[in-house]
KEGUPA-765358 format. One line per field, with one value per residue (C-alpha): residue number from 1; z, y, x. Coordinates in steps of 0.02 Angstrom, whole numbers, always signed. Layout:
N
i: NUM|...
up: Z|...
north: Y|...
east: X|...
***
This chain:
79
i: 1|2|3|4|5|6|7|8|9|10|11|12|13|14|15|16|17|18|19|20|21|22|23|24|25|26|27|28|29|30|31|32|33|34|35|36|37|38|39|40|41|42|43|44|45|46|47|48|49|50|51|52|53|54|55|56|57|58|59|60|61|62|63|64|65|66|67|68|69|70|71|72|73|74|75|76|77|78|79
up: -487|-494|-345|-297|-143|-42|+135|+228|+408|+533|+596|+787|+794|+712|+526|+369|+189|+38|-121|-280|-303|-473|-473|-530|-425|-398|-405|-282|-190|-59|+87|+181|+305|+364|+499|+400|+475|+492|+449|+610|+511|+462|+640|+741|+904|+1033|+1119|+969|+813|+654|+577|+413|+276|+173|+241|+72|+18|+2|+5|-144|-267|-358|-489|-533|-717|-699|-863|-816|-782|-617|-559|-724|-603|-552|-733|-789|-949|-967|-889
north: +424|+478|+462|+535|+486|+587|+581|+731|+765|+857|+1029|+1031|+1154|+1006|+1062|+998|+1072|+980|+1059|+1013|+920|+879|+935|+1111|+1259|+1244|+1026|+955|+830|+692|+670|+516|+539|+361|+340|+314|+159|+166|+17|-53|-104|+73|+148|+151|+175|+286|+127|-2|+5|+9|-157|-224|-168|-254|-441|-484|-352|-406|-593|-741|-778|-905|-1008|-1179|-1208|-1067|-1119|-1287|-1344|-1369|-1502|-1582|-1721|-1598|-1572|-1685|-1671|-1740|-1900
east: -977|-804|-677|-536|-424|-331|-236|-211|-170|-292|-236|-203|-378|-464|-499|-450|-393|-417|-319|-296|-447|-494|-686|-748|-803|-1001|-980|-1071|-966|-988|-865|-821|-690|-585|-449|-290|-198|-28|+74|+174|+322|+343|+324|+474|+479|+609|+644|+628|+769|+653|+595|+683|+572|+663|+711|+767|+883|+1043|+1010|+1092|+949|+988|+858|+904|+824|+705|+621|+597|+409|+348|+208|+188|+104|-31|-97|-252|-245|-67|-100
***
């Protein structure tokens, strides 16, 4: 079986176009339709500012010994 997935937006008269798609003329193909589900962090709405995609941007990272091994403790083997 081979898949392909794509997302496309309803018409306001209720029908759907589908180009592009990578099968021949004369394939017989199999169509599922699923509710796309929009992410709430990406929604912003009139009366809420938008959501910090990004909480980390911008922040001090800093790694202290990043090389260093961690929870030698936790290893049977070196006991």
């Amino acid at each position: 079986m081979n898949a392909h997935k794509v997302e496309a937006v309803l018409a306001e008269d209720g029908t759907l176009i589908l180009r592009d798609l990578p099968f021949h003329a004369g394939d017989t193909v199999e169509v599922i339709i699923l509710e796309g589900k929009v992410p709430q962090q990406t929604v912003a709405s009139p009366n809420q500012p938008e959501t910090d995609l990004y909480p980390l941007h911008g922040k001090v990272v800093r790694y202290d010994d990043p090389t260093s091994p961690v929870a030698l403790e936790d290893w049977e083997v070196l006991q």
